[in-house]
C-alpha positions in Angstrom: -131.1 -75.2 110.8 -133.7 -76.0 113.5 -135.8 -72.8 114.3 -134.5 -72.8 118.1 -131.2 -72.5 116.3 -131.5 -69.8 114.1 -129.9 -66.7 114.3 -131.9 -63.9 116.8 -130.5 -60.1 116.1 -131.3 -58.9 119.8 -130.4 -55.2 118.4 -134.4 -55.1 117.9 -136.6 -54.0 120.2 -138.7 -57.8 121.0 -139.9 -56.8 124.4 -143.8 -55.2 123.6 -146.4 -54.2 126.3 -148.5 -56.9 127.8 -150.1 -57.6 130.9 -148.7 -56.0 134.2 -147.7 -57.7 137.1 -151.1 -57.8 138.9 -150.2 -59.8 141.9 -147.4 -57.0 142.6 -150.4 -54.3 143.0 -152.7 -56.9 145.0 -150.0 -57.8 147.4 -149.0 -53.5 147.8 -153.0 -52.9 148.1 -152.8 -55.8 151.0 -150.6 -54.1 153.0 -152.0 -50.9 152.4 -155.3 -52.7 153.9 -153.6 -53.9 157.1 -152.3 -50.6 157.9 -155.4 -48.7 157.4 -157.2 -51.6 159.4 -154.5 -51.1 162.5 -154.6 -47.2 162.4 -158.3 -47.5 162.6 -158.0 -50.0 165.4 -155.5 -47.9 167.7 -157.1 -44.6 166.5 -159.4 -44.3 169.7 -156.4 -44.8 171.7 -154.2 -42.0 169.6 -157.0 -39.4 169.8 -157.5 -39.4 173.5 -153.9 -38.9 174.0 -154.1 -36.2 171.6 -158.0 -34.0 172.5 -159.0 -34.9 168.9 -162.1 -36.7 167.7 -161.9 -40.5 167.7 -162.4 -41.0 164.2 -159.1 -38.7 163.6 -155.9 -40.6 162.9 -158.1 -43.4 160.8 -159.6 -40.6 158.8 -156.0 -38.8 157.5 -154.8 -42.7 156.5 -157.6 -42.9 154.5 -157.2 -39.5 152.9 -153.1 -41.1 152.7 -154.1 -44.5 151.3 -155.9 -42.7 148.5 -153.4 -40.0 147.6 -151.4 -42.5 147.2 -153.3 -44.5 144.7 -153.5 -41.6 142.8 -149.3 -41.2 143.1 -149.7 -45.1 142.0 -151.8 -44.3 139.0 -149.8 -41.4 137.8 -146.4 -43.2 137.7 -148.2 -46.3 136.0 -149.2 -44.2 133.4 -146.4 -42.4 133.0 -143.6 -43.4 130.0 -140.5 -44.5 131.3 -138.4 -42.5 129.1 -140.0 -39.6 130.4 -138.5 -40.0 133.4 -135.4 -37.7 132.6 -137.9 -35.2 132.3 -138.6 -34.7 135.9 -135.2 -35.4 137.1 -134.0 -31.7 137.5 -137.4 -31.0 138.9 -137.3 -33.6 141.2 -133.9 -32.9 142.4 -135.1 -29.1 142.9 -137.8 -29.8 144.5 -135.7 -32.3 147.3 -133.4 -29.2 147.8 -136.1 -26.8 148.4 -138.1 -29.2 150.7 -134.9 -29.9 152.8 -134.1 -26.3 153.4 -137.6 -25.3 154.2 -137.6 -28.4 156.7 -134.5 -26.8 158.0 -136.0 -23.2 158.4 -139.5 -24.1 159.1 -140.3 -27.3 159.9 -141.6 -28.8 163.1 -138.9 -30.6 165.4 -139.8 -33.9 166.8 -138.0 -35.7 169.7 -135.3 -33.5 169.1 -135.6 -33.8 165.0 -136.6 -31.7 162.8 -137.6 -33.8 160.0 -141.6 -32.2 159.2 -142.7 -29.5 157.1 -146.5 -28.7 158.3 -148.5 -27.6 154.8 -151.8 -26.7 155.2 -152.1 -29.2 158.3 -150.7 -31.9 156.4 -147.2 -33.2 157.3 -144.8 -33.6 154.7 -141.6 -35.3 155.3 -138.8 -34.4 152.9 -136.9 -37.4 153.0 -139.1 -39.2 151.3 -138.9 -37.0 148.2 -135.1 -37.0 148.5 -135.5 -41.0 148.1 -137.5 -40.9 145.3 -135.8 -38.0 143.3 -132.2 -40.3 144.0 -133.8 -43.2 142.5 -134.8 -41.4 139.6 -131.8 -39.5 139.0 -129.4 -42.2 140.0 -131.0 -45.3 137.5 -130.3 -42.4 135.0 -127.1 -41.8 135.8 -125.9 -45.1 136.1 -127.5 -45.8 133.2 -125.6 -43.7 131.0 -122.4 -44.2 132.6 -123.1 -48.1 132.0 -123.5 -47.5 128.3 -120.5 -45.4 127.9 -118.5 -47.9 129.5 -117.7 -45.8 132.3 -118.5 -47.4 135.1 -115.2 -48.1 136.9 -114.2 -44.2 136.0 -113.2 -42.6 139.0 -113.7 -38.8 137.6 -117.3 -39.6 136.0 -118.7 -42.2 137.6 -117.5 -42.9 141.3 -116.8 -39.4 142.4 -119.9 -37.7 141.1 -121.8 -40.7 142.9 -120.0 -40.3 146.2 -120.7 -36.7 146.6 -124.4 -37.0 145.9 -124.6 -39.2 148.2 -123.1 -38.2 150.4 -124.5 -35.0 150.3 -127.8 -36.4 150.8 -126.8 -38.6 153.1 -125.4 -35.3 155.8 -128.2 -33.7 155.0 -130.6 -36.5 156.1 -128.5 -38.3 158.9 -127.3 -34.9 160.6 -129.7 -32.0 159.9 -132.5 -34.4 159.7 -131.1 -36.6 162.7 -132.6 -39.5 160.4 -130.1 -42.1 160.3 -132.1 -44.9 159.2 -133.2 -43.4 156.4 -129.6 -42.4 155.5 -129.0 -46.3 155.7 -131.6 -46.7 153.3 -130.4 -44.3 150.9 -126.8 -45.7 151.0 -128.4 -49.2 150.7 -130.5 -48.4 147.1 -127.8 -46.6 145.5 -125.6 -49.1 146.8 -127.5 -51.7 145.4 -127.7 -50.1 141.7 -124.4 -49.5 141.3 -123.8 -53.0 142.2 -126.3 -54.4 139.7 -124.9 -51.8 136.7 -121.6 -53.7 137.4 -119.6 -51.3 139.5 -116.0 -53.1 139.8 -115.7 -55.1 143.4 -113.5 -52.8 144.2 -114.9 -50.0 143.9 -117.7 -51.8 145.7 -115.5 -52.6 149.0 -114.1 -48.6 148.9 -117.6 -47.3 149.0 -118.7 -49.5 151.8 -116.0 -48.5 153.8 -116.7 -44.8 153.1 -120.3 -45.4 154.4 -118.8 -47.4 157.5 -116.6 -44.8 158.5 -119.3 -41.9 157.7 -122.2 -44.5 160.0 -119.3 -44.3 162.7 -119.2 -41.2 162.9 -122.9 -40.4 162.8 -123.4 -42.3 166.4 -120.0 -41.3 167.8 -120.9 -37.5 167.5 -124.6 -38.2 168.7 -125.5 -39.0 172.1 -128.5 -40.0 171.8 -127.3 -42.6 168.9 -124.3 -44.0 171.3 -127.1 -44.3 173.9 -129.6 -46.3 171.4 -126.5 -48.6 170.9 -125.6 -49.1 174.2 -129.5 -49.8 174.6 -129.8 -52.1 171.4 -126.6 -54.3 173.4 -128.3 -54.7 176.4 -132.2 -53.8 176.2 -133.3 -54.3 179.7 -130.7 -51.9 181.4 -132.9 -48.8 181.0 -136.6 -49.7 180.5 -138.1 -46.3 181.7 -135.8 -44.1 180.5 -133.9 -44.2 176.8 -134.5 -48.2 177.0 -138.5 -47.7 176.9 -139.6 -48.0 173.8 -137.0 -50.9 173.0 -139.1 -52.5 176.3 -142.1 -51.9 175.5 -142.0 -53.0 172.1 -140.9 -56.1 173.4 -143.8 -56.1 175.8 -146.4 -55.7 173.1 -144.8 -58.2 170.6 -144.8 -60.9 173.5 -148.0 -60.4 174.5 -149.5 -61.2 171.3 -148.5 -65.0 172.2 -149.9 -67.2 169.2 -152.8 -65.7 168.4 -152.7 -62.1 169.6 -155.3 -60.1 171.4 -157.7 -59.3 168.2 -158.4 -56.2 166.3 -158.6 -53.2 169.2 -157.4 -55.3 171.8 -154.1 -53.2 172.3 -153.1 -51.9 175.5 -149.7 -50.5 174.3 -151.3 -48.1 171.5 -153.4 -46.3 174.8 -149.9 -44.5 175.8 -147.2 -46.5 176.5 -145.7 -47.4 173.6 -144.3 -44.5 171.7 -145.0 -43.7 167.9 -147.4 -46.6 168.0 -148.9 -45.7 164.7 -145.6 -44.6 163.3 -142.4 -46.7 163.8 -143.8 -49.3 166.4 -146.7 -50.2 164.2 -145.3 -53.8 163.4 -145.2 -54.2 167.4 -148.6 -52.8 167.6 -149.6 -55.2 164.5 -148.1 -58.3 167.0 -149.7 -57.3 169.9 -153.1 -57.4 168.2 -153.0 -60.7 165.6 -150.4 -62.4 167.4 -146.7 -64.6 166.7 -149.2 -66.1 163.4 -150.2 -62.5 161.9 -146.6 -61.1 162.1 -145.4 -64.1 160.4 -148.1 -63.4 158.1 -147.1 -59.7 157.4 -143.3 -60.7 157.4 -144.3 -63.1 154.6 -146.3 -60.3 152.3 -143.5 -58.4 152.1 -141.4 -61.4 151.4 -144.3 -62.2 148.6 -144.0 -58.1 147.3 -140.0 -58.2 147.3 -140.2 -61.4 145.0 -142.6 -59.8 142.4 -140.0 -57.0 142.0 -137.0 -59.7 142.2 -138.6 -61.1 139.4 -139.0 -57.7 137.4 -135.3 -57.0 137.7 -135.0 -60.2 136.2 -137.1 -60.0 133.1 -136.0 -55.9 132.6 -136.4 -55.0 129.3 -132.8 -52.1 129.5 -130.6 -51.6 132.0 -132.1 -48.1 133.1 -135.2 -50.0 133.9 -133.6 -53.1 135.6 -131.4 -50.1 137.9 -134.9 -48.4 139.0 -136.6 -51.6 140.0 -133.4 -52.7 141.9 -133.6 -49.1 143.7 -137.1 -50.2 144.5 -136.6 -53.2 145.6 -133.8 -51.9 147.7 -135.5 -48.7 148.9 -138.8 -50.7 150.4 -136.6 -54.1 151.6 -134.2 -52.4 153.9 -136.4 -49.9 155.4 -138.7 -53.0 156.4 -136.0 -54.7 157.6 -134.5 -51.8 159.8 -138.6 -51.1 161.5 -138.9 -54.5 162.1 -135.7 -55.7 162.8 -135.5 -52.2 165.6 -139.1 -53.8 166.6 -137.9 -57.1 167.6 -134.4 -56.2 169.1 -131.9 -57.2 166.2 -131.4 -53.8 165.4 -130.9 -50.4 167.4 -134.1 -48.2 167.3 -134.2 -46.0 163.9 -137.2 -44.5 164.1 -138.0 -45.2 160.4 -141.8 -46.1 159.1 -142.9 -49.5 157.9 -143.8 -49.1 154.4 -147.6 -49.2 153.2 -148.5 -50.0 157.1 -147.4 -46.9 158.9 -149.7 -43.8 159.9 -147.9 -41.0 158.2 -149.0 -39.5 154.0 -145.8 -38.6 152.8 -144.4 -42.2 152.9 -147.1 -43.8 151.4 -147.4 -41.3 148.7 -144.0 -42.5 147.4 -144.2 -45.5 148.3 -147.3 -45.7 146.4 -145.6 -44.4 143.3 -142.2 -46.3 143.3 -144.9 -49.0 143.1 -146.3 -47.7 140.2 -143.0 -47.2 138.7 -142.4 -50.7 139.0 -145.8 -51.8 138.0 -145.1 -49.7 134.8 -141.7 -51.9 134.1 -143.4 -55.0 134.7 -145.7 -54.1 131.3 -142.3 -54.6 129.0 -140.5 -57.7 131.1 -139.3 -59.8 128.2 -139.3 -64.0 128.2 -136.7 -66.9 127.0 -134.6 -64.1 125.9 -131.2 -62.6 127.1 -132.8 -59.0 128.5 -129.7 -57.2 128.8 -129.0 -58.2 125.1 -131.6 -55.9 124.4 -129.7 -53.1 125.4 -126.1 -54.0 123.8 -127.5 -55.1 120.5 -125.7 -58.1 120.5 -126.4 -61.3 118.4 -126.6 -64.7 119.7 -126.5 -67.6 117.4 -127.7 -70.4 120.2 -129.8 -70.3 122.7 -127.4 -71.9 124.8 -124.8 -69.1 124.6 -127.4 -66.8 125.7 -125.8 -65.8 129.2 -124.9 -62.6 130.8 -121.1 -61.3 131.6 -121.2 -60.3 135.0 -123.2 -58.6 137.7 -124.5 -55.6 134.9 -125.9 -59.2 133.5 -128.2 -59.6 136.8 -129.9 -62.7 136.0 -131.1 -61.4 132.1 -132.0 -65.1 131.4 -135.6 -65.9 131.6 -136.5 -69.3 133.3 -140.5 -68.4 131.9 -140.9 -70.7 129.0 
């Protein structure tokens, strides 16, 4: 027997630690680079408007960047397994965060989404991403090996209530309905890769389109953002004005853009220009070239962590990337896509690039999280196999059964 024939027991553990993904941290440190070098640029603007020194805005994204490379480190560092460690913690901590937002936090444009702590802003919907990714990868996790998955008593009910839970809490106390679509979209997207059956699948979508209904329908501000989103230029200097001038900044960037501090929008007249109109901002200064640029970064960073999914060494690890993945990918896509008028406004950041600590604290460390998985991505082996313990006699019969099988075969030689 030819030694690309012989028997390979995949009950053993063959994936070891190697080399992590470097190009996934250089491509995460980029974009933390263009948003610390736009803050800075627009932070003269942001101050005036504000009475605070010039150097103000630029300063607290520094002190944000680097928090958040710390964040990065820990969760590098940190064993995977010990993950179900901080689960509960996690989970108490979101609670406690939400109901002191609720009871003491600031209220912005009519939301109360900002718990001031010791003149820092901390936004609690970020932690209640982060401690859903972590509980959820678990819980799928186990429910995948028990063979539970399709159980409606174990697996789907306990998963609709959690998030559904969280997703009232963030959409209708927190009047933050793009980050409820970004919740709904990572645990979505796990239980999808785990293998949840299509039909299951098509009921919880509809649950979450009937619950999104209902969300703009009993908000007017939301029906008027959609009326807004169908026809942008009906109401340009009243609810219409930031769609407008967002529009204005990214179309005056023309090919090249006005340079770095060349903005005129970020001196006033386009609102949350460091926040959720950054990638407008971003236009406006390097142009139609630099946003394609940008765009293409995070295409670049979504593809690293594509490829970790991919190569995941256990399913638990494959269902936390995906979250990732998930998590980061839809929220660009709902800023930018609000930025350029295929989406109604959200006011949701732009990861890595936006002004604001609390997202890029977590953002930092989901990073590191999947930085960490990429250290045990296995090669020219079936992945998932790894988990089952199954045996595999050719090479050729190597293949996965299903979407809980998420491309497990490595194309690496």
């Amino acid at each position: 027997m030819s030694i690309a024939r012989r028997p390979i027991l995949l009950d053993r553990p063959l994936q070891r630690r190697h080399r992590p993904d470097y190009i996934l941290l250089l491509l995460s440190l980029i974009l933390l680079s263009v948003g610390l070098i736009v803050v800075y640029a627009i932070s003269p603007g942001l101050s005036a408007q504000k009475g605070v020194a010039a150097n103000y805005y630029a300063s607290k994204q520094i002190i944000a960047v680097a928090l958040g490379l710390v964040a990065f480190i820990l969760t590098a560092q940190l064993p995977l397994k010990s993950l179900k460690v901080v689960q509960k913690p996690l989970i108490i901590l979101a609670v406690l965060a939400s109901i002191s937002v609720q009871l003491f936090g600031q209220e912005v444009n009519g939301a109360s989404r900002w718990l001031q702590v010791g003149g820092i802003s901390f936004q609690a919907v970020e932690l209640i991403k982060f401690a859903l990714l972590i509980c959820m990868a678990s819980f799928l996790n186990q429910r995948h090996k028990e063979g539970l998955l399709g159980n409606q008593e174990k697996t789907i009910k306990p998963m609709l209530i959690a998030v559904g839970i969280c997703s009232f809490v963030v959409a209708f106390v927190q009047s933050d309905l793009g980050s409820a679509g970004v919740i709904v979209a990572m645990v979505g997207s796990m239980a999808f890769v785990a293998g949840l059956p299509m039909k299951k699948v098509l009921m919880f979508a509809g649950i979450i389109a009937v619950g999104t209904f209902l969300a703009i329908a009993s908000s007017p501000y939301r029906r008027e953002r959609l009326a807004i989103f169908m026809n942008p230029g009906q109401d340009c200097q009243n609810v219409g004005y930031q769609s407008c001038q967002a529009l204005s900044a990214i179309g005056s960037g023309g090919l090249f853009g006005k340079g770095i501090g060349g903005s005129v929008q970020a001196y006033g007249y386009l609102p949350e220009s460091a926040n959720d109109s950054i990638f407008a901002i971003f236009a406006e200064m390097s142009g139609f070239l630099g946003a394609t640029v940008l765009i293409g970064l995070f295409i670049a960073l979504f593809s690293r962590l594509k490829l970790i999914i991919e190569k995941a060494p256990d399913t638990r690890t494959r269902l936390l990337v995906t979250g990732i993945l998930a998590w980061l990918s839809t929220q660009a896509l709902i800023n930018i896509g609000a930025m350029i008028g295929l989406l109604p406004l959200k006011g949701i950041t732009l990861p890595f690039v936006s002004y604001g600590g609390t997202s890029i604290i977590f953002v930092a460390a989901a990073i590191g999280l999947a930085f960490n998985a990429s250290r045990y991505t296995t090669y020219g082996v079936n992945s998932m196999a790894l988990t089952e313990g199954k045996r595999y006699d050719d090479p050729a019969d190597r293949r996965g059964h299903g979407r809980s099988h998420y491309a497990a075969i490595s194309r690496r030689p």
